[in-house]
C-alpha positions as a Markdown table, in Angstrom:
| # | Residue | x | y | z |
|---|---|---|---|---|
| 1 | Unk | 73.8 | 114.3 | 97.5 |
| 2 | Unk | 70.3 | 115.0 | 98.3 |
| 3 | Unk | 67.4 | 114.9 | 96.0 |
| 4 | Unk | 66.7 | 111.2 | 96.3 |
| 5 | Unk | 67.1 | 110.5 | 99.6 |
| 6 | Unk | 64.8 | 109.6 | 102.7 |
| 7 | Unk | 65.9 | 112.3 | 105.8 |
| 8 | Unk | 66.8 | 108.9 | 107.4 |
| 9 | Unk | 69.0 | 107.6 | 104.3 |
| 10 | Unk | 70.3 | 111.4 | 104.3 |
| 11 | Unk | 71.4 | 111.3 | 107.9 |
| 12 | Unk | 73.4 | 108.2 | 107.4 |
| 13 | Unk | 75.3 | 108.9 | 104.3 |
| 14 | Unk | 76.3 | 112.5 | 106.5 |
| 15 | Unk | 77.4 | 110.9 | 109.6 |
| 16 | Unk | 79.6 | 108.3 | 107.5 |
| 17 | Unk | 81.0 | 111.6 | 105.8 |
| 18 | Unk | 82.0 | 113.0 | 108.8 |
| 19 | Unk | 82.7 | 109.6 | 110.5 |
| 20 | Unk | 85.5 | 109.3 | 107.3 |
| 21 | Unk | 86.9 | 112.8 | 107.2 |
| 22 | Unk | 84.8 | 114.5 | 104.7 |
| 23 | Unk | 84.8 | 118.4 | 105.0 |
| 24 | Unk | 82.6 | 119.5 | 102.5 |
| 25 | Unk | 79.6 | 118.2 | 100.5 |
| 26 | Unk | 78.6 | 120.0 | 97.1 |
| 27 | Unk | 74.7 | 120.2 | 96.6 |
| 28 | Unk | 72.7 | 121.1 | 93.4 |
| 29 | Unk | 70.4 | 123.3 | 94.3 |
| 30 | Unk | 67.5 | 124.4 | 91.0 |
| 31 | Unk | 67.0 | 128.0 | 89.7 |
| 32 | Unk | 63.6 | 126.3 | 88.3 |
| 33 | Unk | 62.4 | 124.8 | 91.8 |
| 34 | Unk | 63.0 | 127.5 | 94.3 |
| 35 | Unk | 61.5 | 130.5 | 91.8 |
| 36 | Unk | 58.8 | 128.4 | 89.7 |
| 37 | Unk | 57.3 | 131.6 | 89.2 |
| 38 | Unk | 58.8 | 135.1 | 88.3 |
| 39 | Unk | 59.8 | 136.5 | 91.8 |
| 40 | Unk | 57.6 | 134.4 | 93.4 |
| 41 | Unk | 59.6 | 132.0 | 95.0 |
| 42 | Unk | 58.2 | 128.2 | 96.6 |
| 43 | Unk | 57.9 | 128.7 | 100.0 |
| 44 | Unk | 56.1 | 125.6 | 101.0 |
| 45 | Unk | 58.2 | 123.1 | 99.3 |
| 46 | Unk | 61.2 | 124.3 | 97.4 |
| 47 | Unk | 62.7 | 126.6 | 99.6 |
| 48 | Unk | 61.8 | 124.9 | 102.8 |
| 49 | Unk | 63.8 | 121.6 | 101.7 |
| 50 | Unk | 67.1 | 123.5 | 101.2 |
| 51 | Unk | 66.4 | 125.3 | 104.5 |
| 52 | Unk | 66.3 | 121.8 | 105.7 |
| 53 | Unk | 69.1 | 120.1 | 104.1 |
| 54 | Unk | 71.5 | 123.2 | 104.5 |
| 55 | Unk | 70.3 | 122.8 | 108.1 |
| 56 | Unk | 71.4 | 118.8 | 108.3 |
| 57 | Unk | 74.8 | 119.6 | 106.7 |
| 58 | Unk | 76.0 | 122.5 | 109.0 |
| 59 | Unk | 74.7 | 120.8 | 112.4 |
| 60 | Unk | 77.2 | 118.0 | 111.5 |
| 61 | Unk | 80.0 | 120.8 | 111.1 |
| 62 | Unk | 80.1 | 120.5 | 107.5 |
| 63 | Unk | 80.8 | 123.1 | 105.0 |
| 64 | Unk | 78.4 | 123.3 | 101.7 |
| 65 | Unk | 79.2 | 124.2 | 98.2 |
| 66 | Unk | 75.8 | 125.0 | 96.5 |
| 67 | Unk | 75.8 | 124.7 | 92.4 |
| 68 | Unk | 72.9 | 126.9 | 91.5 |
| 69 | Unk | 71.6 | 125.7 | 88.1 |
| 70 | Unk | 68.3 | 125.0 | 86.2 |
| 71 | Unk | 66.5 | 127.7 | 84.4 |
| 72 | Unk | 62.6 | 127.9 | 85.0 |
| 73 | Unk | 60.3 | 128.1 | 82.1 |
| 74 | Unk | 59.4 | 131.8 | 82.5 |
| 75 | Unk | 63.5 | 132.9 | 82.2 |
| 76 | Unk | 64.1 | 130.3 | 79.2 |
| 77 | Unk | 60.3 | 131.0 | 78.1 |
| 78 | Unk | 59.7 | 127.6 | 77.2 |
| 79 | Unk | 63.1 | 126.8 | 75.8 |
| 80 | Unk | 63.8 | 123.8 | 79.0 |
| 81 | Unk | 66.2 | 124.5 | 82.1 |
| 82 | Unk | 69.1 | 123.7 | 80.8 |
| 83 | Unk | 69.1 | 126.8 | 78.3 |
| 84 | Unk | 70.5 | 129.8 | 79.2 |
| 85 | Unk | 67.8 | 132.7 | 80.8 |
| 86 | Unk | 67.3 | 135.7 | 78.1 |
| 87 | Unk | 68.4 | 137.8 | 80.4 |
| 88 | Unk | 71.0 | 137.0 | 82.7 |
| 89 | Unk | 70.4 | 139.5 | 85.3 |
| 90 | Unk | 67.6 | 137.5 | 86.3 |
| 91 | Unk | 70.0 | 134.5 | 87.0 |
| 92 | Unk | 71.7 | 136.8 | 88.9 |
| 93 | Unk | 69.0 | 137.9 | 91.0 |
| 94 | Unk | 67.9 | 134.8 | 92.3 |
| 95 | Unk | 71.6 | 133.7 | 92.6 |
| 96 | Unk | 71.6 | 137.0 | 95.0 |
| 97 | Unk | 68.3 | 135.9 | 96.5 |
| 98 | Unk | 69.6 | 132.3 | 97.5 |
| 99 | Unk | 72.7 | 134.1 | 99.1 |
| 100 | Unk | 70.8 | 136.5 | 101.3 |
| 101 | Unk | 68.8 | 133.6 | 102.4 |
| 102 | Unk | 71.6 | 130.9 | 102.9 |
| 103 | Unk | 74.8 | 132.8 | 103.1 |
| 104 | Unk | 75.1 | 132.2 | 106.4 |
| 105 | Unk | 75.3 | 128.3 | 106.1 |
| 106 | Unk | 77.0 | 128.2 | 102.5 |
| 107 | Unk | 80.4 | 128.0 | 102.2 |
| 108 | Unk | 81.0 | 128.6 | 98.2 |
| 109 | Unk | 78.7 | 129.2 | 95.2 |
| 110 | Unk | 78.8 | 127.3 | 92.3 |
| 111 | Unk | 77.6 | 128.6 | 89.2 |
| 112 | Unk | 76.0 | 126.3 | 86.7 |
| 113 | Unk | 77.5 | 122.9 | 86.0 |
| 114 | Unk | 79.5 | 121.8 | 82.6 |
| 115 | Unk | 78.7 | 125.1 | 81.2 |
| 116 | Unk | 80.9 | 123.7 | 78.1 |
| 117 | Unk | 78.5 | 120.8 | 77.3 |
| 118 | Unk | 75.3 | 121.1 | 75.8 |
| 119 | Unk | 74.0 | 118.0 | 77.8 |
| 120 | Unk | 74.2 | 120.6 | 80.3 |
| 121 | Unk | 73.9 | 124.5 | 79.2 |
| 122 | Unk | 72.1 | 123.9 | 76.1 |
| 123 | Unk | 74.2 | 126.1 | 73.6 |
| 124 | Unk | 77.4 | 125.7 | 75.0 |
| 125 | Unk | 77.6 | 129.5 | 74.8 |
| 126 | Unk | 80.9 | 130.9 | 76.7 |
| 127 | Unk | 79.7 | 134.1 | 76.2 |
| 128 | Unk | 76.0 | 133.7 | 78.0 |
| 129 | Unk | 78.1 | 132.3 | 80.4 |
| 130 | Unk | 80.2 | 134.6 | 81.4 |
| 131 | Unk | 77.1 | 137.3 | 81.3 |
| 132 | Unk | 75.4 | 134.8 | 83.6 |
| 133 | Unk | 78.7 | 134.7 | 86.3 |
| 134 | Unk | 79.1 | 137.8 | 86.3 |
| 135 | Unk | 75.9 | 138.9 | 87.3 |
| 136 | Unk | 75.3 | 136.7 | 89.6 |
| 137 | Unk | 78.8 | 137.1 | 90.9 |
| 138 | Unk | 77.7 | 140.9 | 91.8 |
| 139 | Unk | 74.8 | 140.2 | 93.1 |
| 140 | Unk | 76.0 | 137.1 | 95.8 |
| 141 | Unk | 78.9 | 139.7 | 96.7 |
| 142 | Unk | 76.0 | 142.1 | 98.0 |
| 143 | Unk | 74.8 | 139.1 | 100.7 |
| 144 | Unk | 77.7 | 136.7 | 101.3 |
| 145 | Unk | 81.5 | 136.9 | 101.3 |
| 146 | Unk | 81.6 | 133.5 | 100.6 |
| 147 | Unk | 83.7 | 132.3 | 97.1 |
| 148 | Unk | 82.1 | 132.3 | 94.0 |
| 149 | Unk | 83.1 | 129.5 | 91.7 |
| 150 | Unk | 83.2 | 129.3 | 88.0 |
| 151 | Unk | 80.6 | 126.2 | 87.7 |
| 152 | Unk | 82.7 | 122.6 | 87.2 |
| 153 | Unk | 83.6 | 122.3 | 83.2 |
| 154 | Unk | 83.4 | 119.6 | 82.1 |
| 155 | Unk | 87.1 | 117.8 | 81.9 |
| 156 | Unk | 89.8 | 120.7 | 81.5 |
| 157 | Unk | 88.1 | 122.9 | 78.3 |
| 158 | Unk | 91.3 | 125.8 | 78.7 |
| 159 | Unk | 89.0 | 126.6 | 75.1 |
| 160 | Unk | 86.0 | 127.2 | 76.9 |
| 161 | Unk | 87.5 | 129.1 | 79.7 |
| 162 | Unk | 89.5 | 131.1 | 76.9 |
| 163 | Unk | 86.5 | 132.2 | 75.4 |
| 164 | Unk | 85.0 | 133.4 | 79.0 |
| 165 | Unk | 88.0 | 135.5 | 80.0 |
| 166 | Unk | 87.3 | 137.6 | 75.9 |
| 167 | Unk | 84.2 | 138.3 | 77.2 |
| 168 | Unk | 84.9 | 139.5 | 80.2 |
| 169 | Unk | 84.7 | 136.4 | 83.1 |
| 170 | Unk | 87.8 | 138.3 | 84.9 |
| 171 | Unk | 87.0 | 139.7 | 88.1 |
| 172 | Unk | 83.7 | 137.7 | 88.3 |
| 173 | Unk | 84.3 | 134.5 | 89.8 |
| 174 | Unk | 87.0 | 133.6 | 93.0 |
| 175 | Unk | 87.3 | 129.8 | 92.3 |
| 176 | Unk | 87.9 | 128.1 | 88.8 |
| 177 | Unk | 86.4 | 124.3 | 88.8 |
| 178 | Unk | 86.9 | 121.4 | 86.6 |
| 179 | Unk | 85.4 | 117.8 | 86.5 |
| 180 | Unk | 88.7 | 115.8 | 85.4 |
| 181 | Unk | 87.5 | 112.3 | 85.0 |
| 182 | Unk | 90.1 | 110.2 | 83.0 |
| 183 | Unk | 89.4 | 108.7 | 79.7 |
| 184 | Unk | 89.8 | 105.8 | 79.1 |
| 185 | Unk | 87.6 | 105.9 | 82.3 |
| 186 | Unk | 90.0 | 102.9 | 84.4 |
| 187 | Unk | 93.2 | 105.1 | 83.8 |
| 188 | Unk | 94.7 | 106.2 | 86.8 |
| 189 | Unk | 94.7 | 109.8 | 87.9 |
| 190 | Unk | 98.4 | 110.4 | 87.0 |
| 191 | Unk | 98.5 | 108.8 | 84.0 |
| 192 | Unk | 98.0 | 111.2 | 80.7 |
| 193 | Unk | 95.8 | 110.0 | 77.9 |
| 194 | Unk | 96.7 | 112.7 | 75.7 |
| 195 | Unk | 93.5 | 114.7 | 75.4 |
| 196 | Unk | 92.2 | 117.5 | 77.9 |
| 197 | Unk | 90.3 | 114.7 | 79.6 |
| 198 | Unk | 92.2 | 113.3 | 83.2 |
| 199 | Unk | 93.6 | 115.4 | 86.8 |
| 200 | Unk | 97.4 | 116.3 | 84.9 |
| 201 | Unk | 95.6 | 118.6 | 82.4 |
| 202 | Unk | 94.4 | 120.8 | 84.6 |
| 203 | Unk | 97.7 | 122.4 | 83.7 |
| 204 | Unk | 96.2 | 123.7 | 80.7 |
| 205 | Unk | 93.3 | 125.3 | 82.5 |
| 206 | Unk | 95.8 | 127.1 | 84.6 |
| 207 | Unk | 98.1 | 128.4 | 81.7 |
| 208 | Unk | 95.3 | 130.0 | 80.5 |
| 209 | Unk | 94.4 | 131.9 | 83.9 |
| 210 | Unk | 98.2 | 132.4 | 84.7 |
| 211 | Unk | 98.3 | 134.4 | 80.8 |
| 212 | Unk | 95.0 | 136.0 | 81.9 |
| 213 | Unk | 96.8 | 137.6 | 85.4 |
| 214 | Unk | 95.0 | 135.1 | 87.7 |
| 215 | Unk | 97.5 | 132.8 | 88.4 |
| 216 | Unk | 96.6 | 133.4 | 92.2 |
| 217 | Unk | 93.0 | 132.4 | 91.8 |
| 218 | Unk | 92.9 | 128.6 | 93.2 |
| 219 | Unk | 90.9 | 125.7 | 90.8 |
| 220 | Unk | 88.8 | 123.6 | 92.3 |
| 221 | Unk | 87.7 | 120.0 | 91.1 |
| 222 | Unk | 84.5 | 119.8 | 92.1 |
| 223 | Unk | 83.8 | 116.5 | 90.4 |
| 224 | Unk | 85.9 | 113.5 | 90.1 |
| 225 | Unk | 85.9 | 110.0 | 90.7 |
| 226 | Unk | 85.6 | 106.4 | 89.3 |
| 227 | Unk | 82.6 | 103.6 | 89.0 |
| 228 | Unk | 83.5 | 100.0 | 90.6 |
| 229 | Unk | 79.9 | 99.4 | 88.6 |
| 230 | Unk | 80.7 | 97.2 | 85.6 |
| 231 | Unk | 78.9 | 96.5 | 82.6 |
| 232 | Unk | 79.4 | 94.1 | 79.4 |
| 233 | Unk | 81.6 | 95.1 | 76.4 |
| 234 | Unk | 82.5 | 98.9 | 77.8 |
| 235 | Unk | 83.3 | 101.7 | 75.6 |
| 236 | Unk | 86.4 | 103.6 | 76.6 |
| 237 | Unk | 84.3 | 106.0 | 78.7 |
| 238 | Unk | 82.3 | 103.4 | 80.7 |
| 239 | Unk | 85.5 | 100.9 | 82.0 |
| 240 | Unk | 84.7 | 100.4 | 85.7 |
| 241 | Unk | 88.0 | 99.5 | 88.2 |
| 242 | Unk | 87.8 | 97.5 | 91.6 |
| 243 | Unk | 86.3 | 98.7 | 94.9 |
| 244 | Unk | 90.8 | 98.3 | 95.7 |
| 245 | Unk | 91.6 | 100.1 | 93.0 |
| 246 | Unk | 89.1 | 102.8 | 93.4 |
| 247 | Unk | 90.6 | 103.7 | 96.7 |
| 248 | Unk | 93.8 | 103.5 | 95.3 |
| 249 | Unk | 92.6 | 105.9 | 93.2 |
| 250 | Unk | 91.2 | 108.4 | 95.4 |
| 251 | Unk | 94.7 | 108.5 | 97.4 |
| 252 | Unk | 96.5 | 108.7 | 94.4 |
| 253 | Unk | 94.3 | 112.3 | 93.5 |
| 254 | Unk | 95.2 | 113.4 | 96.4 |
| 255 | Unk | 98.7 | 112.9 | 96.2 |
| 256 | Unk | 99.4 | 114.0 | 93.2 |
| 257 | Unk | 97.7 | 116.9 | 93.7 |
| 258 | Unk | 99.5 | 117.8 | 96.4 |
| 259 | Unk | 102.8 | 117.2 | 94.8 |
| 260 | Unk | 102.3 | 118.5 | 91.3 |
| 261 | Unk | 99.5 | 120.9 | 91.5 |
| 262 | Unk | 99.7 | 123.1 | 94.8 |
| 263 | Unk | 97.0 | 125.2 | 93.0 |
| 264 | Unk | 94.5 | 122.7 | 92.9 |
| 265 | Unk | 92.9 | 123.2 | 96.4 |
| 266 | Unk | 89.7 | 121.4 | 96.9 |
| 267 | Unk | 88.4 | 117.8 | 95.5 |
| 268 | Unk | 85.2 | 116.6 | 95.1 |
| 269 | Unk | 84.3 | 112.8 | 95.2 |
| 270 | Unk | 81.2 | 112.1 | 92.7 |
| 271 | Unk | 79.4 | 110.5 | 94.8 |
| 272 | Unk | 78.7 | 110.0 | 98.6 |
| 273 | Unk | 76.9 | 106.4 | 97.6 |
| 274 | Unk | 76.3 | 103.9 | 94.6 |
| 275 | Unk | 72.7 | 104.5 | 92.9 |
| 276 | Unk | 69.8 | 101.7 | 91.5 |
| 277 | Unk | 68.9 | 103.4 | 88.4 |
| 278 | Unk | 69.4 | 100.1 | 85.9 |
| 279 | Unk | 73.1 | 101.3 | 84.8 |
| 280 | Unk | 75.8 | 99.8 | 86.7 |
| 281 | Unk | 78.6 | 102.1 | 85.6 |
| 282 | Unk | 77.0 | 104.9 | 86.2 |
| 283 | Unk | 75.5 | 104.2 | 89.4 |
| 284 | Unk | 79.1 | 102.9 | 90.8 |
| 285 | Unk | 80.6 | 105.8 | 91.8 |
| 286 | Unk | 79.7 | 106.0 | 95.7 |
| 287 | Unk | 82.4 | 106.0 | 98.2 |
| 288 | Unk | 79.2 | 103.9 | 99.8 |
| 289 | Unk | 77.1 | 101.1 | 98.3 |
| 290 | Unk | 73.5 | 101.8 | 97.8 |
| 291 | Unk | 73.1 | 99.8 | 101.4 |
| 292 | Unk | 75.3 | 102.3 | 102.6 |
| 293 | Unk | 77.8 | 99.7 | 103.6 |
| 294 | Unk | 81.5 | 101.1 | 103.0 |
| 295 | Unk | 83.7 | 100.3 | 100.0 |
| 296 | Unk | 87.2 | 100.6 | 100.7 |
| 297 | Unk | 87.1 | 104.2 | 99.8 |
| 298 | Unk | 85.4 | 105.6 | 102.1 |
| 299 | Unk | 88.2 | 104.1 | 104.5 |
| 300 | Unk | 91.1 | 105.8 | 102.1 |
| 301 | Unk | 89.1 | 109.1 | 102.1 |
| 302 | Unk | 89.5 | 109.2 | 106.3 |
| 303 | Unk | 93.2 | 108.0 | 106.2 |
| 304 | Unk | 94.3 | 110.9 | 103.0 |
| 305 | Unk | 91.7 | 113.3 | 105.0 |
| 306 | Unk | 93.8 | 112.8 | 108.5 |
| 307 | Unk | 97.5 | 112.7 | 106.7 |
């Protein structure tokens, strides 16, 4: 929600958030910017501007999830920052460092983002993972009691998070997350398309911790939403809906979350306000349009928010 706005632009989209009944906002905050440098960390940029931000969100009584991602080239060595450190005890480390600094304003830690995708974790690799959680999941508990949350997979991969609990991801995380966008990308959230893709399959996620003893554990989806931006001759994947039925959409999450899956305790909207990067679809997903004026379900969000 942060790295391309103005501190003007920033202000308004956080007012409007509070203005509308928003409670938390989920910020990416990069392995690779705020330690450039083997333990030398960018104190006169990288630092500073989450100090700032962090700052901005918890003046307006706002809680903050911080997803801590993006490996710098010294802990890949050379291999990009979406690749996995070779050692995840220095993921760990600076996952500790950033909670001894920020604890005190962050609510939750995140830890990576669609682990399960090699768009975003190069190799997919459930078992780097899981060494990666873990360590950092010890070494945030030393700072902060705030939850750590197994980073958002990518729809509801009960595979993936299979494979994390063999090699040992019990006991190292307090949240589970999901991103459970629905494909076909205009169904509706309580409508099942038969794949692992959509919000009613996040029942197989949580078979899979219930058989693994943590059916107390809460899941989180910390990504969800659907693009009003529409573009010509749409795959399955990029069908945009109406600002009306995007708001219709966003109550109906709620909802049937409520109703049907009393584990599922905290949603995520992607995103606070529409983008101008050249794609429609996917810069449609804003509860705001990029001139900040309101789409309907910004308006939904405050009446579900207040119910």
């Amino acid at each position: 929600m942060w790295s391309d706005q103005t501190p003007a632009i920033r202000a308004k989209v956080l007012d409007q958030l509070v203005a509308n009944g928003s409670e938390w906002v989920r910020i990416d905050v990069s392995w690779a910017m705020i330690e450039p440098k083997h333990q030398q960390y960018d104190m006169q940029w990288g630092v500073p501007f989450v100090d700032t931000v962090l700052k901005e969100v918890e003046d307006r009584g706002l809680k903050a999830m911080v997803t801590f991602w993006l490996t710098p080239d010294w802990a890949s060595y050379g291999k990009g920052e979406r690749y996995a450190p070779r050692y995840p005890t220095a993921y760990g480390r600076a996952a500790g460092w950033a909670a001894k600094r920020w604890g005190h304003t962050v609510d939750a830690w995140e830890m990576w983002n669609e682990q399960n995708h090699p768009d975003f974790f190069t190799t997919a690799d459930p078992v780097a993972y899981t060494k990666m959680l873990c360590s950092a999941y010890t070494e945030v508990k030393k700072a902060d009691t705030s939850p750590v949350v197994y980073g958002g997979l990518q729809y509801n991969d009960a595979a993936f998070v299979k494979k994390t609990y063999t090699a040992g991801a019990k006991g190292c995380f307090d949240i589970l997350a999901t991103h459970p966008y629905s494909a076909p990308s205009d169904f509706s959230p309580s409508r099942d398309g038969g794949a692992p893709w959509g919000v009613t399959r996040v029942r197989d996620v949580r078979a899979v911790m219930v058989a693994q003893g943590d059916a107390a554990k809460p899941i989180w989806f910390t990504e969800l939403g659907w693009s009003t931006g529409q573009i010509p001759n749409p795959q399955p994947w990029q069908r945009a809906v109406s600002e009306a039925t995007q708001a219709d959409f966003l109550e109906e999450t709620v909802a049937l979350t409520r109703s049907t899956y009393p584990y599922v305790k905290g949603i995520i909207w992607f995103r606070e306000r529409d983008r101008t990067g050249g794609n429609p679809y996917e810069d449609g997903y804003g509860l705001m349009r990029a001139d900040l004026t309101p789409k309907p379900a910004l308006a939904r969000l405050k009446a579900v928010a207040s119910s």
